[in-house]
Structures are given as structure tokens and as C-alpha cells.
C-alpha positions as CSV (number, residue, x, y, z in Angstrom):
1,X,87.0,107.7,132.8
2,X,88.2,111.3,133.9
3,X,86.8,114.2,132.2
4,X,88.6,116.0,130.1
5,X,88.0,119.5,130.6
6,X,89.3,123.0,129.2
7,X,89.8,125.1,133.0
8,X,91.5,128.5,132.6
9,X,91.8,127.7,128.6
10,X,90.6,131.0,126.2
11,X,89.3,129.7,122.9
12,X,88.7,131.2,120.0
13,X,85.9,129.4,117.5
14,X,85.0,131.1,114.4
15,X,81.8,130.6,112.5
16,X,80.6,129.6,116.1
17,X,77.2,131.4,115.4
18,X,75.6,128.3,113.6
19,X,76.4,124.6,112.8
20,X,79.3,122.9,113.7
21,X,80.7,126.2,114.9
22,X,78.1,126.6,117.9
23,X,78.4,122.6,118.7
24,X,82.2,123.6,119.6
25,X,81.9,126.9,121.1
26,X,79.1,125.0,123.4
27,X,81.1,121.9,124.2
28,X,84.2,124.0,125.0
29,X,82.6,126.6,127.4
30,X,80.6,123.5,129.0
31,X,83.4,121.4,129.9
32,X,85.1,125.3,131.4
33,X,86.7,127.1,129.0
34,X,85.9,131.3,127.9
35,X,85.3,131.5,124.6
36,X,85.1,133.9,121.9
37,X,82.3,133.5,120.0
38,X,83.0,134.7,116.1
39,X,80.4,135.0,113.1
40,X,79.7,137.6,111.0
41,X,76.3,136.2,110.8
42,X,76.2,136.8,107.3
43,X,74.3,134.0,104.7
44,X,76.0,130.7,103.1
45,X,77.2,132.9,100.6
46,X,79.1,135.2,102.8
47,X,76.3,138.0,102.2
48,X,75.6,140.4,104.4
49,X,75.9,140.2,108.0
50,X,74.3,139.9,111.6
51,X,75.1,139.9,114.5
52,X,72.7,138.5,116.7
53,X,73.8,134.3,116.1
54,X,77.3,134.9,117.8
55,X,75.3,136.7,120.5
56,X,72.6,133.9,121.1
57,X,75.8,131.6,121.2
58,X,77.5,134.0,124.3
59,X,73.5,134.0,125.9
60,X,73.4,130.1,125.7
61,X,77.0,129.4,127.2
62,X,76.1,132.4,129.7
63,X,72.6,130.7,130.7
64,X,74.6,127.7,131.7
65,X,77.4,129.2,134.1
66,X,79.9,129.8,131.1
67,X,81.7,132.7,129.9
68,X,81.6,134.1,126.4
69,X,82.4,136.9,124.6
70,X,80.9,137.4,121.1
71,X,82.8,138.8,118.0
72,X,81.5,139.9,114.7
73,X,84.7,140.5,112.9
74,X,85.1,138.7,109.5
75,X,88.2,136.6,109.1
76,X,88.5,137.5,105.5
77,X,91.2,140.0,105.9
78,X,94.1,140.5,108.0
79,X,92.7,143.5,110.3
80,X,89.5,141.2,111.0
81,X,92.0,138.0,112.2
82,X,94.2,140.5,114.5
83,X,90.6,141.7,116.1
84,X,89.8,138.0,116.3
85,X,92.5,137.4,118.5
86,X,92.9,140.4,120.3
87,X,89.1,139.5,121.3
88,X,90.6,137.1,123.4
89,X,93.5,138.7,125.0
90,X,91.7,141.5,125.3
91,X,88.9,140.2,127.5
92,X,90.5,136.5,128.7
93,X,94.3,138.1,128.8
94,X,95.3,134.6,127.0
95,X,94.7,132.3,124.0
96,X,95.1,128.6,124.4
97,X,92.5,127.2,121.8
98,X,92.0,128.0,117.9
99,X,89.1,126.5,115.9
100,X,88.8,128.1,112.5
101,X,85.3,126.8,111.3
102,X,84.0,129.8,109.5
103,X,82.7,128.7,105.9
104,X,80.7,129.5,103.2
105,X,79.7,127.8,100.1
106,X,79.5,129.2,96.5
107,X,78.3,126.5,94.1
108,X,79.0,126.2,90.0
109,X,80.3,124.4,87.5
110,X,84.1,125.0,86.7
111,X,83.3,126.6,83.4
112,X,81.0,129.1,84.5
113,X,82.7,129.8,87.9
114,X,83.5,133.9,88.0
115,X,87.0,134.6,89.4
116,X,84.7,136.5,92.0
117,X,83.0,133.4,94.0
118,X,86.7,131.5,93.3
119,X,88.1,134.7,95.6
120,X,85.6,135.1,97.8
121,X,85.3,131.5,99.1
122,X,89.4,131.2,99.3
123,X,89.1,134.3,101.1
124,X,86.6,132.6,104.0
125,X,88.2,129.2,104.1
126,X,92.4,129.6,103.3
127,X,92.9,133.5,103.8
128,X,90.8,133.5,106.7
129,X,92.9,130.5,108.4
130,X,96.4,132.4,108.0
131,X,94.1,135.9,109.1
132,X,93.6,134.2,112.4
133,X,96.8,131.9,112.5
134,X,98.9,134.2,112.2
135,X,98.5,136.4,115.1
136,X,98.0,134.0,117.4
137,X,100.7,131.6,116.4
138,X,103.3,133.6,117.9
139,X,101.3,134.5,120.8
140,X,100.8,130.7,121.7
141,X,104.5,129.7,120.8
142,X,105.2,132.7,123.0
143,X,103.6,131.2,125.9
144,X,104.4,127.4,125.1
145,X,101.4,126.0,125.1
146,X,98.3,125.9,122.0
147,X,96.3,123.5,120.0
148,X,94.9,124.5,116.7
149,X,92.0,122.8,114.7
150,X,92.1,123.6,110.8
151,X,88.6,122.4,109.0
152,X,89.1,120.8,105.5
153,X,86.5,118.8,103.7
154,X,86.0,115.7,101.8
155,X,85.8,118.1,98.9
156,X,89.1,119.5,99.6
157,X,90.5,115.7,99.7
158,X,88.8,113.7,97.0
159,X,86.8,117.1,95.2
160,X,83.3,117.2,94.1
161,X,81.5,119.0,91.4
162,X,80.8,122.4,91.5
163,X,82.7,123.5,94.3
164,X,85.9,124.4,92.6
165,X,86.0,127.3,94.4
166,X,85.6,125.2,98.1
167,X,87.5,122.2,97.2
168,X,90.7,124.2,96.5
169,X,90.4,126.1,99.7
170,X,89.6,122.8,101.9
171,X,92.6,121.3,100.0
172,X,95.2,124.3,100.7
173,X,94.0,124.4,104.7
174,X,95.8,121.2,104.6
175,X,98.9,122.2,103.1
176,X,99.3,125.2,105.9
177,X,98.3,123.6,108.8
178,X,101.4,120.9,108.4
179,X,103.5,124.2,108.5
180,X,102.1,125.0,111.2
181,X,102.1,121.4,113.3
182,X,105.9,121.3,112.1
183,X,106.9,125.0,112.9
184,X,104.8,124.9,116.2
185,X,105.7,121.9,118.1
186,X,109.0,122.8,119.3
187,X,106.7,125.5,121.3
188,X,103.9,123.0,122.4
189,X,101.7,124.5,120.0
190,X,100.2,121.3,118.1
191,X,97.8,121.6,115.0
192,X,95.4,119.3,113.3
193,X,93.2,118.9,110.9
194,X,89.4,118.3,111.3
195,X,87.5,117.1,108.0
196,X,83.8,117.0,109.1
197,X,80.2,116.2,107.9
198,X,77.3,117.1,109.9
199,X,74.0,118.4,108.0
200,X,74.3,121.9,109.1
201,X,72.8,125.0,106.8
202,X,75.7,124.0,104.2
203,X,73.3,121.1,103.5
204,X,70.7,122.9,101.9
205,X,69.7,122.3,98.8
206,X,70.9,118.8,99.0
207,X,68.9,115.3,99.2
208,X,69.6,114.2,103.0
209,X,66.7,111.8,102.7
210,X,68.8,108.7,102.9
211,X,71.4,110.1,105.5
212,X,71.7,108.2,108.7
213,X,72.2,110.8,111.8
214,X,75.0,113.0,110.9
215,X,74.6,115.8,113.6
216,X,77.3,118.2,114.8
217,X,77.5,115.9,118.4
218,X,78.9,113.3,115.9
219,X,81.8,115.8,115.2
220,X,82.4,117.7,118.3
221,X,84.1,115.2,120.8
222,X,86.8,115.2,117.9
223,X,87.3,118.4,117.7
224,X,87.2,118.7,121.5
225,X,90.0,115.5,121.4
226,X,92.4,117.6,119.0
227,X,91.7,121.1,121.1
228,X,92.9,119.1,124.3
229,X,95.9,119.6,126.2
230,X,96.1,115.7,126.3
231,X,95.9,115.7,122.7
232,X,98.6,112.9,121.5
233,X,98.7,113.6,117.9
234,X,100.4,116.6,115.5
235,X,100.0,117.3,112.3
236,X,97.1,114.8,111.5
237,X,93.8,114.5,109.9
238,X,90.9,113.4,111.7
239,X,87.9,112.6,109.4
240,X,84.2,112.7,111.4
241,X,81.1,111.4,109.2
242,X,77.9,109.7,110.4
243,X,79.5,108.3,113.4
244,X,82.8,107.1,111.7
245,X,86.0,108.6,113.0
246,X,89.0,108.3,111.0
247,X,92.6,109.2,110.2
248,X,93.2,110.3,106.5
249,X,97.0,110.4,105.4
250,X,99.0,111.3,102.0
251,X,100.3,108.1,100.8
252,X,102.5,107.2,98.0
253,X,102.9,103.9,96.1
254,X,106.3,102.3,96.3
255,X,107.1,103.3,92.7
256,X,109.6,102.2,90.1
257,X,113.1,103.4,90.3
258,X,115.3,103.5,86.7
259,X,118.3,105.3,85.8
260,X,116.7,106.4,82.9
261,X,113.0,106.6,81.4
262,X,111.3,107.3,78.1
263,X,107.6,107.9,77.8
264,X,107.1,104.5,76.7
265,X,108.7,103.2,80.0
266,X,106.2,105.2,82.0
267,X,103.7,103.4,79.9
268,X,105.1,100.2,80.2
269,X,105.3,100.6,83.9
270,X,102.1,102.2,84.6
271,X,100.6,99.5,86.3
272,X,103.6,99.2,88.7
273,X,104.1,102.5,89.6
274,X,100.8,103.1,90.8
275,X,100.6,100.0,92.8
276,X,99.4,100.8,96.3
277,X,99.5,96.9,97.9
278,X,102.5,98.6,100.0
279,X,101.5,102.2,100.6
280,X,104.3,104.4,102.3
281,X,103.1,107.0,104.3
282,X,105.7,109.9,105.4
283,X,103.7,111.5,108.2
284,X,104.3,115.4,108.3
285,X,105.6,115.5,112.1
286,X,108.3,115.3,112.4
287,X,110.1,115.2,109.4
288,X,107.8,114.3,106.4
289,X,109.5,116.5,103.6
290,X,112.8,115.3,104.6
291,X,111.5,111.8,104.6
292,X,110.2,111.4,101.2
293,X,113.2,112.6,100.0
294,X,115.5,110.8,101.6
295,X,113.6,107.5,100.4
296,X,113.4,108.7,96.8
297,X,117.3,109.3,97.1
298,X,118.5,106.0,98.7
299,X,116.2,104.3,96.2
300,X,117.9,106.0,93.3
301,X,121.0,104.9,95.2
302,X,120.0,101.4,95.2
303,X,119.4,101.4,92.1
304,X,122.6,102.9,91.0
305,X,124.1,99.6,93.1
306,X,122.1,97.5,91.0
307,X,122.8,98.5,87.8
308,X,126.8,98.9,88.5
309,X,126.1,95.0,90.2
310,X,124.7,93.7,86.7
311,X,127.7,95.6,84.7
């Protein structure tokens, strides 16, 4: 099986100090590409900052015949994206590669949430995606050529307590990088989703006990697959847990189509309209928006048939 490698790519991984971050800035630079290191080194909160993790990341890749270039700018506003990017063009004179990973984690209950940790965690997670999306999307549609990994979460799909805050963020990633798979390929710039578990310093204060292995060179590879230039697949999510890789997708059940419905015809037909035996999946590239409509109109067309059929 040939290698796939990442010669004369420029990446750019942020929250690459730690975790999951580190495992792709590593694997990246190994297999040849020059990577820009980002972390603010700041805490799981997002508190304070440091340095000196994006800088042990840029020694490591350096000790093994790589080339790195740290960056402690903090995706959470739009100056700190621009320098993000400009980190790479500015020392690599290109940009091929985007991996926003940069998290943080602010637990509590919904009712006692402050509107604080709500904004400060959106700010990491969603705002920092479009901080560092949007300079370098036009710079990679520019040039023809890019491959963007957005990170969601479980959370953001199926939501979890105490992480109102998270699970909206993780949930919204989602939403923008469709827009940006769909307003991207006609410039060979494909994006993806990555929804990963590894037990990284997000972990803490959580029973792993029973967890089989779950460590980040379970998640990697799949990032590395999506960051390819061989990737085959846009606008897609790729879930990574304890050795499972999977493919998660918005479906819809087939539904019930009237010409006319009362609340107690939605009752009536609970049970049908939420039967998923024959789940219908519009997949976002090429045409997923257009597709769901276009089914929901021919079926209110069909029935329309019908009914005249029976008059």
C-alpha cells in the first residue's frame, strides 16, 4: 500500500499544543508537510495562556527532520484567525491544509449556565472556525486546491448534560462546514467534518475506568484521510471512537404527505411520520438543500394526483 504523504503541503492545526491537536500536527509534519503549530496554551477553560506547548510541538516535529512554526494567536476573534493564516503564508508562502481543533470546555447545568461561559465556549469552538475559515478560504479557492477538517462532537450531535454551551457550538460547526464543502468544491477546496473521542485533558474529571483504548492514534489516520489530497469525500462526517470509524448523516423519515392537517392528524399519524424503516438521506454535496425540497414538492404533487384520482 503506497504512503500517503503531505510533500510541499502547509498546514495549519489549531489547538495543536496538546491532545488531539499535537497527534495531527505530528502525523502531518511526519509524513512531510510544514506546519503551523497554534495554541494559546491557555487551560480547559480558555484561561490564561502559554506559550511554551505550541513550542514543544515545533521542537518535537523539528527533532525528527520536520518543519514547524509555532503560533500563539487565539482563534477567538477575527484579528487572531487572519494572524493564524498569515502564519502560514508568511513563513511557508502557501496554505493547503486547515484543521481547526482548538477547544475548551465549560461545564453546567442549563439553568445555571451564565451567558458568559455560553459566549466564551461559542467563541473557541463556532467563531473561532469562521476566524480561521475565512481568510483562508479564499486563499485556497484562489489557488484551487484545499482540504478543511471542522471538529464537532457527539455532544454537538446527540447533546449531553451540562455542556449547553459545547453542544451548541459542536452542533453549528456542522451547519458551516456544509457551506463551506458546497461553496468550496467548484475550487477543489473540500471540507469535512471530524467528530472525535480520544481521552485527552477534556477528559478530566470524568470516570475512564471502563474505557477501552481511546487514544488520539485512534483519531489521527482519519483526520490525516480527510486532510489528503486523495481524499474522496465532501461535505461528510467522519465519527472516530475507541477504534470505530464511522459516517454520521442527517436523515429524515419518509413522512406523511396530506393536503390538509389538523392537530389531531399529526396525532393520529405520529407513529407514521416518524417512521425511519426507509430513512432518506439528502447528502449536502452536491445539492442537499435543493434535494429535500424537491422531494417534499413532488410528494405534495403526488399527492395532489391522488386526491384529484379519488374525486
Amino acid at each position: 500500500m503506497t504512503e500517503r504523504r503531505f510533500d510541499n503541503r502547509v498546514a495549519v492545526v489549531s489547538g495543536a499544543g496538546r491532545g488531539l491537536g499535537r497527534a495531527y500536527a505530528l502525523m502531518l509534519a511526519a509524513r512531510g508537510a510544514r506546519v503551523v503549530v497554534n495554541d494559546t496554551g491557555s487551560t480547559l477553560t480558555g484561561d490564561g495562556a502559554d506559550p511554551g506547548p505550541a513550542h514543544e510541538v515545533v521542537a518535537e516535529i523539528a527533532a525528527g527532520g520536520g518543519e514547524a512554526v509555532a503560533c500563539a494567536e487565539s482563534v477567538t476573534t477575527p484579528a487572531g484567525g487572519r494572524a493564524i493564516i498569515e502564519s502560514a503564508l508568511d513563513h511557508f508562502g502557501r496554505l493547503d491544509i486547515l484543521i481547526h481543533n482548538a477547544g475548551t470546555v465549560r461545564r453546567s447545568s442549563l439553568r445555571e449556565m451564565s451567558y458568559a461561559d455560553f459566549d466564551d465556549v461559542l467563541d473557541v469552538h463556532l467563531r473561532g472556525a469562521f476566524h480561521v475559515v475565512r481568510p483562508a478560504f479564499p486563499v485556497m479557492c484562489d489557488a484551487g486546491y484545499g482540504r478543511i477538517v471542522l471538529t464537532s462532537s457527539i455532544g454537538g450531535l446527540y447533546g449531553n448534560h451540562g455542556v449547553a454551551n459545547y453542544a451548541a457550538a459542536k452542533a453549528g460547526l456542522v451547519g458551516l462546514a456544509n457551506v463551506v464543502a458546497l461553496e468550496g468544491a467548484a475550487d477543489g477546496v473540500l471540507c469535512n467534518v471530524i467528530v472525535p473521542s480520544a481521552v485527552t485533558r477534556m477528559a478530566e474529571g470524568l470516570d475512564i475506568s471502563a474505557y477501552p483504548p481511546m487514544g488520539t492514534d485512534l483519531v489521527a489516520p482519519v483526520v490525516g484521510m480527510l486532510a489528503h489530497e486523495s481524499c474522496p469525500v465532501n461535505g461528510e462526517m467522519l465519527i472516530a471512537i475507541a477504534g470505530r470509524v464511522a459516517r454520521a448523516v442527517v436523515a429524515e423519515s419518509p413522512g406523511v404527505q396530506r393536503l390538509s392537517w389538523t392537530i389531531e392528524d399529526v396525532a393520529e399519524q405520529l407513529y407514521a411520520i416518524r417512521d425511519l424503516t426507509a430513512p432518506l438521506v439528502f447528502p449536502p454535496v452536491p445539492s442537499g438543500h435543493a434535494d429535500h425540497i424537491r422531494y417534499s414538492f413532488e410528494s405534495a404533487q403526488w399527492a395532489g394526483r391522488d386526491s384529484a384520482s379519488h374525486v
